[in-house]
C-alpha positions as CSV (number, residue, x, y, z in Angstrom):
1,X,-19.7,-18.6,-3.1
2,X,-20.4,-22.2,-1.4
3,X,-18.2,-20.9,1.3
4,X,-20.1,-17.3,1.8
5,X,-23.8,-19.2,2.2
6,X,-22.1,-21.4,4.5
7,X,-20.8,-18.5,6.8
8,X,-24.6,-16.7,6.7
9,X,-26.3,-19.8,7.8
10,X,-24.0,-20.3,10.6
11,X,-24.9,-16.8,11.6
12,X,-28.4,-18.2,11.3
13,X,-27.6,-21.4,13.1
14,X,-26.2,-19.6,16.3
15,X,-28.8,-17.0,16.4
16,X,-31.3,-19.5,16.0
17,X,-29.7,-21.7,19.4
18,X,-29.5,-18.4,21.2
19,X,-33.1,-17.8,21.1
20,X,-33.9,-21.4,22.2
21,X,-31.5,-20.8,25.2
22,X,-33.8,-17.3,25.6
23,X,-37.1,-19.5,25.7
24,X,-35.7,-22.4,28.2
25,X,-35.0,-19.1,30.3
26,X,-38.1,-17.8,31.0
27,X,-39.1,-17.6,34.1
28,X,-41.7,-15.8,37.0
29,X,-40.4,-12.8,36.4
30,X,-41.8,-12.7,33.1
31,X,-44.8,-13.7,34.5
32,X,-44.8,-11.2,37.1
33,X,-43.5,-8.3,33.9
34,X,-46.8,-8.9,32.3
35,X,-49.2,-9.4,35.6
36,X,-47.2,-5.8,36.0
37,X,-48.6,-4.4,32.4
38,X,-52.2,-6.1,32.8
39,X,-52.7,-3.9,35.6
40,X,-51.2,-0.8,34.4
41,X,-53.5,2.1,33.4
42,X,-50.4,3.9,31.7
43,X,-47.6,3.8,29.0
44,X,-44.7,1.5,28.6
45,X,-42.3,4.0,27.9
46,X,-39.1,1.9,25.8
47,X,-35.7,3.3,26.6
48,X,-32.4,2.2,25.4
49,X,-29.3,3.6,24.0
50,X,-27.4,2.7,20.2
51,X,-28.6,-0.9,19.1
52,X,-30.3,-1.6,21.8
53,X,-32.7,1.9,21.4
54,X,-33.3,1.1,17.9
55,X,-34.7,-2.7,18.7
56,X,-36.3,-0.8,21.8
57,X,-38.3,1.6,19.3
58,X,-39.4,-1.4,17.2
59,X,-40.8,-3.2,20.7
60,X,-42.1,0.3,21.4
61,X,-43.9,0.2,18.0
62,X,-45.2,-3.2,18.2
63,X,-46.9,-2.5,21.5
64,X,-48.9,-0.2,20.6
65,X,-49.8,-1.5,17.6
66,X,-50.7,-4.8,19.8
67,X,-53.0,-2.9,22.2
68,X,-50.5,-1.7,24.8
69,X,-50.0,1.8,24.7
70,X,-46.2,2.2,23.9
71,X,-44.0,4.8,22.9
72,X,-39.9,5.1,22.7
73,X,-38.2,7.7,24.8
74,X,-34.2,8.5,23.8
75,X,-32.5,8.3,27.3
76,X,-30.3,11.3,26.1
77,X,-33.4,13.5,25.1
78,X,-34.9,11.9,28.3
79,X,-32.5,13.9,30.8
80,X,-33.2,16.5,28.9
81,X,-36.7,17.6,29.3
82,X,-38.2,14.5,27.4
83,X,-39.1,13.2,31.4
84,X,-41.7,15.6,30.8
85,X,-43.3,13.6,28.8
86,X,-44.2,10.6,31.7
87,X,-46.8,10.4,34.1
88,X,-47.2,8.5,37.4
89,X,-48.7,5.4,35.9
90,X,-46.3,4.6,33.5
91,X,-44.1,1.9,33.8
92,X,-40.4,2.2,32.1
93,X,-38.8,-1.0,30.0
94,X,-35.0,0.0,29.8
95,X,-33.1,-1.9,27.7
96,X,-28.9,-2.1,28.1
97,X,-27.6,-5.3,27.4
98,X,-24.7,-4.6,29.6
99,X,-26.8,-3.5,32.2
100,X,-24.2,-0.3,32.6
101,X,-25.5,2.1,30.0
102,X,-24.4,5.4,31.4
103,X,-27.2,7.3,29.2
104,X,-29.9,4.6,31.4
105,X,-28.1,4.7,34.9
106,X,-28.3,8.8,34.8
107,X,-32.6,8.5,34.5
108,X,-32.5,6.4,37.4
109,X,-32.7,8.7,40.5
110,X,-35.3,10.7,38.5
111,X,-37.5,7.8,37.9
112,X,-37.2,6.2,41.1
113,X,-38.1,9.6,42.9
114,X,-41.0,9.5,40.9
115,X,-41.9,5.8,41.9
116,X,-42.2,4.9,38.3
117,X,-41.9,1.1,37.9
118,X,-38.9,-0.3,36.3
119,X,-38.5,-3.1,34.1
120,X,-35.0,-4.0,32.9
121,X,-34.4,-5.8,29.7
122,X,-30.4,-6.9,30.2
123,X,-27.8,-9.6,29.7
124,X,-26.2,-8.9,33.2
125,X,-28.1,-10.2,35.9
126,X,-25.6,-8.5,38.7
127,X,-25.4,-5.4,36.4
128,X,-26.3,-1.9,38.3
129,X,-29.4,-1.7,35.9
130,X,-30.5,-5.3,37.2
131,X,-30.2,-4.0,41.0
132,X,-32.2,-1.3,40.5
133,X,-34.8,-2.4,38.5
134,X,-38.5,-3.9,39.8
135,X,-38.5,-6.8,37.3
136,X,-35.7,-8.1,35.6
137,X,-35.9,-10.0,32.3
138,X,-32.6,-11.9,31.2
139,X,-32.0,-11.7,27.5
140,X,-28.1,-13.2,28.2
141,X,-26.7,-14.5,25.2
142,X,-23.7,-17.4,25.3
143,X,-22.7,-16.5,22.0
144,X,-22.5,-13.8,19.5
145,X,-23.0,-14.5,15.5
146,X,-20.3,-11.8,14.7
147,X,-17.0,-14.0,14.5
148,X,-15.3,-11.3,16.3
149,X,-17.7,-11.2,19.2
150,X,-18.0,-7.5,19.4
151,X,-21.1,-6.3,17.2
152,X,-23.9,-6.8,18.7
153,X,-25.7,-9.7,16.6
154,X,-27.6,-12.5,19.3
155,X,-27.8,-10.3,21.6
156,X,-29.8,-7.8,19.7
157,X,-31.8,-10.5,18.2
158,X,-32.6,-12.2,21.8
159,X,-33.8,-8.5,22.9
160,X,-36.5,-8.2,20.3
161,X,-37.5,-11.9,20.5
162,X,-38.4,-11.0,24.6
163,X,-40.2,-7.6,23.1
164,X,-42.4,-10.0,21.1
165,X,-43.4,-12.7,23.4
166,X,-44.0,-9.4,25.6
167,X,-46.4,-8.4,23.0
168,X,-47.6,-10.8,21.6
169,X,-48.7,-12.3,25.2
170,X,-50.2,-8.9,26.3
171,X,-52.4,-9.3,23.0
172,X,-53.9,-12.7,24.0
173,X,-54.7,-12.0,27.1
174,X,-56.0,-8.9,26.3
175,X,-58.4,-10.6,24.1
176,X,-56.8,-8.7,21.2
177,X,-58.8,-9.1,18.1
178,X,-58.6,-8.3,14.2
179,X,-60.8,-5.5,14.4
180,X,-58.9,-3.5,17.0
181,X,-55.4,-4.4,15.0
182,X,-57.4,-2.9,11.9
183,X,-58.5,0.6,14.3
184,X,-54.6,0.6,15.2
185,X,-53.7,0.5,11.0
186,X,-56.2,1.8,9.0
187,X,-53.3,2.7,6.4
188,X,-52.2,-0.4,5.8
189,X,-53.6,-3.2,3.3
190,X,-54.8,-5.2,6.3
191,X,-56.3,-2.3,8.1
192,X,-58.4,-1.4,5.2
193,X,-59.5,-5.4,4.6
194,X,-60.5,-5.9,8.3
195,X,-62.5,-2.4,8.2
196,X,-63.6,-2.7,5.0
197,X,-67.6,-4.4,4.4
198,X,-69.5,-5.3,2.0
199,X,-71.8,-2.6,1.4
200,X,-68.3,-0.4,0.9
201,X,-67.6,-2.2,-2.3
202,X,-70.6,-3.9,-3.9
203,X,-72.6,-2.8,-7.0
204,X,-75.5,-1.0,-6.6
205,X,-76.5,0.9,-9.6
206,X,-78.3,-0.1,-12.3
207,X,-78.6,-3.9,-11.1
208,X,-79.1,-6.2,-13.9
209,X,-82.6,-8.0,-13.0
210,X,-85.3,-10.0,-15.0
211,X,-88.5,-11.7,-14.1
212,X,-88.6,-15.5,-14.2
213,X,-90.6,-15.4,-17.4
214,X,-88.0,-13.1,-19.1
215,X,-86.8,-15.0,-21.8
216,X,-83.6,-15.8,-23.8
217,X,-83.2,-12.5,-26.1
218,X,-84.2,-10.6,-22.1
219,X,-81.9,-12.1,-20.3
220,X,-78.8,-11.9,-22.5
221,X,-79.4,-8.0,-23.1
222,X,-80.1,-7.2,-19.7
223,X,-76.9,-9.3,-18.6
224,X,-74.9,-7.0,-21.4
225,X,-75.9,-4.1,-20.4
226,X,-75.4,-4.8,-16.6
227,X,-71.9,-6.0,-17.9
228,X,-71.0,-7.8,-14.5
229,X,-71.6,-11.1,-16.1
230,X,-74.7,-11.8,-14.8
231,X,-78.4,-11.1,-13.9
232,X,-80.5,-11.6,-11.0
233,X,-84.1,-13.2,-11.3
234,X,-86.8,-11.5,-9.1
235,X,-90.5,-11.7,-8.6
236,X,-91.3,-8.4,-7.2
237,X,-89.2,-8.3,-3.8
238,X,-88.4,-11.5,-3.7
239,X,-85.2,-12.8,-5.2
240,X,-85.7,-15.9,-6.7
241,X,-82.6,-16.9,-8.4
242,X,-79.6,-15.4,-10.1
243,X,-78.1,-16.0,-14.0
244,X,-74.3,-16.6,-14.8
245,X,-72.5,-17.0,-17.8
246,X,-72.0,-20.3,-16.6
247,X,-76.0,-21.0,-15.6
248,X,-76.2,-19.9,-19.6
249,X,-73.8,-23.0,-20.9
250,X,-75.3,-25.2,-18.2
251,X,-78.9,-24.8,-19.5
252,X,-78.0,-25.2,-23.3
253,X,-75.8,-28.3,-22.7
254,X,-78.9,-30.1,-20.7
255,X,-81.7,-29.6,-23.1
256,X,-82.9,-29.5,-26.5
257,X,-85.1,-27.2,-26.4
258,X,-84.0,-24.2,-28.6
259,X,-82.4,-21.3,-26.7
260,X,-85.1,-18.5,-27.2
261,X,-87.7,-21.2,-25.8
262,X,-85.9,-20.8,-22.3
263,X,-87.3,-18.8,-19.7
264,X,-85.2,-17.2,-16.9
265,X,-86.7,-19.4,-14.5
266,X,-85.1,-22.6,-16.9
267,X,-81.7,-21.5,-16.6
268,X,-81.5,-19.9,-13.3
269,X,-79.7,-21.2,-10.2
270,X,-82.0,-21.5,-7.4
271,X,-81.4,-20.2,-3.7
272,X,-78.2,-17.9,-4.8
273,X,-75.7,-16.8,-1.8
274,X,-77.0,-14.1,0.2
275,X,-75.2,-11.6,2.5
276,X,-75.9,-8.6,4.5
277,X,-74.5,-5.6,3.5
278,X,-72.8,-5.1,7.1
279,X,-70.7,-8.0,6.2
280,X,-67.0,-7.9,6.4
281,X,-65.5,-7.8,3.0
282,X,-62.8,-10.5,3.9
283,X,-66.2,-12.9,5.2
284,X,-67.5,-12.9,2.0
285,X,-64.2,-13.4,0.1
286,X,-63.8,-16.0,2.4
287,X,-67.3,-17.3,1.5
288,X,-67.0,-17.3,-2.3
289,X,-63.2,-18.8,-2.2
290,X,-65.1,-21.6,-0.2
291,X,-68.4,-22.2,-2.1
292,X,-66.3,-21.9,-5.1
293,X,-68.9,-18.9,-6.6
294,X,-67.5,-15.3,-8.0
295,X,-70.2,-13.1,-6.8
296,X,-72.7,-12.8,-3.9
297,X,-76.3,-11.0,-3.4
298,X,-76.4,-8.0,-1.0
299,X,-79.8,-7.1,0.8
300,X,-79.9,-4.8,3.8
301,X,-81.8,-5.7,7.5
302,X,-85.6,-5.9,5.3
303,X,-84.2,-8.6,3.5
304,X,-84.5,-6.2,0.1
305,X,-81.6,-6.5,-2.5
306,X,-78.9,-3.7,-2.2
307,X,-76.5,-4.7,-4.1
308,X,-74.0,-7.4,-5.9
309,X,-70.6,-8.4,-4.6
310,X,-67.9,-10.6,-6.9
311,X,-64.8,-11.9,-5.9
312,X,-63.0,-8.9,-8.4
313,X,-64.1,-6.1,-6.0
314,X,-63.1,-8.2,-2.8
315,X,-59.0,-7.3,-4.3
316,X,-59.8,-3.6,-4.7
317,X,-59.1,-3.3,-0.7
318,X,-55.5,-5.8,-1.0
C-alpha cells in the first residue's frame, strides 16, 4: 500500500507543478479576457466537448453563481438549434485543449457571422481555435499526471484553475459581496445564514420578565416557566438588566445574605447585549462567540424589546 500512496501523491505533485507553470503564464490577454467581461452587458456562454465540456459546465456554474451571468451550451446541441439560445451581447468561452475540436470549429462561421466575441480556453497556441478566437488564454500543460499520457488529468485540472481565477477575479472587481452570493443560493446552508436575521429566529412569545424588585421565589418561577434559562429585568420600557443561570450562582457565591433576601436588581447583570432585530443572524453569532455570552436582547427601531436571541437558535439555519 506504501507504494499505491506514493503513486497518488505523485499525481498530486505533477498536478500541483502544472498549475504553478499555469500562474507564471499569465499574461495581458487575461487581462484584456476580463476588461472584455467587465464591459459585457450579456452571457458567457461555456462550450466544450467530452472532458473539457464537463469542466466547462462547472466554470459555467461558478460564474453565475459569482455574479457573471453564465450558462453551458453543448457544441453538438449548439449546431443544432441550441444557437438559438444566444444573443448579440454575449461573449462565447470555448474550451478544446487541442484547439481542433471538430464539435467547436463547426460553430465558428455561425458565431463569427454573428460578431459574437470569442474567447478560447486551449493548450495550442497555433491551434485553428487559437486563430480564430478574439482572446486567447493558454492553459498548456508540460505534463500529464496519467503515466500513460493520454487521459486527460493536468490538463483538465489547469482548465478549471483559469475558469476560477476568471471567476473569482470578475467577483472582486465586481465588488461581489456575501449578500449577493446568498440571493444567488438561497438553498444552500450558506444562503439561508447570509439571508437569514435576527428577528427570523429569536423568541418572542411569552418573554420571561421581572421587575428589579422581583425577588428570589419571582425570578426562579418566572425563569422556569420561560424555560430559556433566563429572565430579563425591566422597569416599564426600559430594560434594565437580564438574569442567567449563571447571574443566579454568581450572586449566591458573593454574599451572605440568604437567597429569598435577593432582589432581581441584586443578581442581575447590568447593560445586557443589545441588537436590532434587522440584524444578520451570523452578526450576532459572531457577537456572542466573541463576548463569550449565549443569548442576546432584541428590540426593534423604538428601542422596545422584541425578542431574545441564544447562541442554540443561531445553528437552526447551519
Amino acid at each position: 500500500m506504501a507504494n499505491v500512496i506514493e503513486k497518488a501523491k505523485q499525481v498530486i505533485r505533477i498536478e500541483s507543478e502544472m498549475i504553478q507553470c499555469l500562474a507564471d503564464r499569465l499574461d495581458e490577454n487575461f487581462t484584456a479576457c476580463i476588461e472584455k467581461l467587465l464591459r459585457s452587458k450579456g452571457r458567457v456562454v461555456v462550450s466544450g466537448m467530452g472532458k473539457s465540456g464537463h469542466i466547462g459546465s462547472k466554470i459555467a456554474a461558478t460564474l453565475a453563481s459569482t455574479g457573471t451571468p453564465s450558462f453551458f451550451m453543448h457544441p453538438a446541441e449548439a449546431s443544432h438549434g441550441d444557437l438559438g439560445m444566444l444573443t448579440a451581447e454575449d461573449i462565447l468561452l470555448l474550451i478544446s485543449y487541442s484547439g481542433e475540436s471538430e464539435e467547436i470549429l463547426r460553430l465558428i462561421p455561425a458565431l463569427k457571422h454573428r460578431g459574437l466575441t470569442l474567447i478560447a480556453m486551449t493548450g495550442e497556441s497555433h491551434s485553428t481555435l487559437a486563430k480564430v478566437a478574439d482572446i486567447v488564454l493558454d492553459i498548456h500543460v508540460k505534463k500529464e499526471a496519467c503515466p500513460l499520457q493520454l487521459a486527460p488529468t493536468s490538463s483538465t485540472t489547469a482548465t478549471l484553475v483559469m475558469g476560477d481565477a476568471l471567476a473569482v477575479v470578475l467577483m472582486e472587481e465586481k465588488g461581489f459581496r456575501p449578500d449577493d452570493f446568498a440571493r444567488f443560493h438561497p438553498g444552500g446552508s450558506l444562503g439561508r445564514k447570509l439571508l437569514t436575521s435576527v428577528k427570523d429566529i429569536m423568541r418572542s412569545d411569552h418573554l420571561p420578565i421581572v421587575s428589579s424588585h422581583s425577588d428570589f421565589a419571582e425570578v426562579i418561577q418566572t425563569m422556569t416557566r420561560g424555560k430559556l434559562g433566563l429572565c430579563i429585568v425591566k422597569k416599564q420600557e426600559e430594560i434594565l438588566g437580564i438574569i442567567t443561570d449563571g447571574d443566579l450562582r454568581r450572586s449566591l457565591n458573593r454574599t451572605d445574605k440568604s437567597r429569598f433576601g435577593l432582589t432581581a436588581s441584586e443578581m442581575m447583570t447590568h447593560q445586557p447585549k443589545i441588537v436590532p432585530q434587522k440584524m444578520m443572524a451570523t452578526e450576532a453569532e459572531a457577537l456572542m462567540i466573541s463576548e463569550k455570552i449565549k443569548e442576546l436582547l432584541v428590540v426593534d427601531t423604538s428601542g422596545a424589546l422584541v425578542g431574545i436571541v441564544q447562541l442554540f437558535d443561531t445553528g437552526k439555519i447551519a
